[in-house]
C-alpha positions in Angstrom: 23.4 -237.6 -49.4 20.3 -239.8 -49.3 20.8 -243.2 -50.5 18.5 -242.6 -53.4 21.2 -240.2 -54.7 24.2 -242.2 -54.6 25.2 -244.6 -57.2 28.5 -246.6 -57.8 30.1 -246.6 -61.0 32.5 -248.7 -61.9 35.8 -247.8 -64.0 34.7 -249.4 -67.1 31.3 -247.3 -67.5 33.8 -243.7 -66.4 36.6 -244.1 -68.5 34.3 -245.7 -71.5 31.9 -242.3 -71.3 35.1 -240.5 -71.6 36.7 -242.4 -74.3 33.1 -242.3 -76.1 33.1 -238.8 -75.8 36.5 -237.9 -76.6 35.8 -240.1 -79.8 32.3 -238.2 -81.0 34.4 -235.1 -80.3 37.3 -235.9 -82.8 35.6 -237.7 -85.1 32.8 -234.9 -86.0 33.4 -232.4 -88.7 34.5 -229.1 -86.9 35.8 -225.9 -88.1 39.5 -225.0 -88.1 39.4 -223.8 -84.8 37.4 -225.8 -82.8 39.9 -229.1 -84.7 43.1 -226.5 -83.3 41.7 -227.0 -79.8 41.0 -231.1 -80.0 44.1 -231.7 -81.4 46.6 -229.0 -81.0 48.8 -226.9 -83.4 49.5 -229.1 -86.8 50.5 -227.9 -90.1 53.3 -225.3 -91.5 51.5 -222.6 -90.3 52.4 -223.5 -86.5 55.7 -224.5 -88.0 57.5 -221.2 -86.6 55.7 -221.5 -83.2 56.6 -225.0 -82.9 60.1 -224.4 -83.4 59.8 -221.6 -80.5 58.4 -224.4 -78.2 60.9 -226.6 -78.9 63.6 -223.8 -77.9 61.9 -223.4 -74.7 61.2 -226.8 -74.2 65.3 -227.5 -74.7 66.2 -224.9 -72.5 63.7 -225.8 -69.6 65.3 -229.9 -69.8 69.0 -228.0 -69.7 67.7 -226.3 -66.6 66.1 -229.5 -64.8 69.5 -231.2 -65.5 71.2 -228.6 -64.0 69.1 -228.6 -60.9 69.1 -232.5 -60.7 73.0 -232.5 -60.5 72.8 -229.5 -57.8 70.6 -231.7 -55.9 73.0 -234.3 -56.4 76.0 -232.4 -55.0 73.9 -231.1 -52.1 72.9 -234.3 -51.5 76.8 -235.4 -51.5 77.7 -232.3 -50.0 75.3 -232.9 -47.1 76.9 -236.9 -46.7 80.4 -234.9 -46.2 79.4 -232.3 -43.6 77.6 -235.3 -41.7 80.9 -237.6 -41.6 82.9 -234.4 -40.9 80.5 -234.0 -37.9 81.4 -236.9 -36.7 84.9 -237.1 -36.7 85.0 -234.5 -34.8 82.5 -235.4 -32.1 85.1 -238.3 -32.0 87.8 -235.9 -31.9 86.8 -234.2 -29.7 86.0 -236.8 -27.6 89.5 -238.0 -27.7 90.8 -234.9 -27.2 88.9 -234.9 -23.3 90.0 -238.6 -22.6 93.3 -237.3 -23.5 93.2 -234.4 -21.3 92.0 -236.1 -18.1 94.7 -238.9 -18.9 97.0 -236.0 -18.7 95.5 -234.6 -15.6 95.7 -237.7 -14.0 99.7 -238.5 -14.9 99.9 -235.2 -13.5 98.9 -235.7 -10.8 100.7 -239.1 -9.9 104.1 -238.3 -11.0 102.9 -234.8 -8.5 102.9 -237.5 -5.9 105.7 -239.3 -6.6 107.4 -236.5 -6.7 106.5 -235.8 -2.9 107.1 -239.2 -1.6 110.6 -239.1 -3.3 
């Protein structure tokens, strides 16, 4: 873009023309409609459809607690399987020193036995 073109704007001059505008917006006279779209749904005759939102909106935070605590246990769950992992690499690991151990006894008291 040529240079010509570009201009900086700061924060203050953006967010102001927003506010500004925003403002002019809610503070002309408008129909009905136009005031339902600015400022949402207000008076008893959203009263039923409010209530249905809230319904909605108490069912959708039951489900996000629900996930959160499944996340939670997975979470956990994943912390278990790791240390169970490990004991038994370390088992395991036990289990071979254990067995060469034996292998080598073995094969000593083999010996012994033939000297004797």
């Amino acid at each position: 873009m040529p240079p010509k073109f570009k201009r900086h704007l700061n924060d203050d001059e953006v967010t102001g023309s927003v506010k500004s505008e925003r403002r002019n917006l809610l503070e002309e006279d408008s129909d009905e409609e136009e005031d339902f779209f600015l400022r949402g749904p207000s008076g008893p005759r959203f009263g039923p459809r409010n209530e249905k939102i809230r319904h909605v909106q108490n069912q959708v935070d039951e489900v996000i607690d629900v996930m959160q605590e499944n996340i939670t246990k997975v979470i956990e769950r994943g912390e278990r399987l790791d240390d169970l992992q490990d004991k038994s690499e370390s088992l395991s690991d036990n289990a071979t020193a254990f067995s060469n151990r034996a292998k080598q006894l073995r094969r000593q008291m083999w010996w012994r036995g033939c000297k004797v």
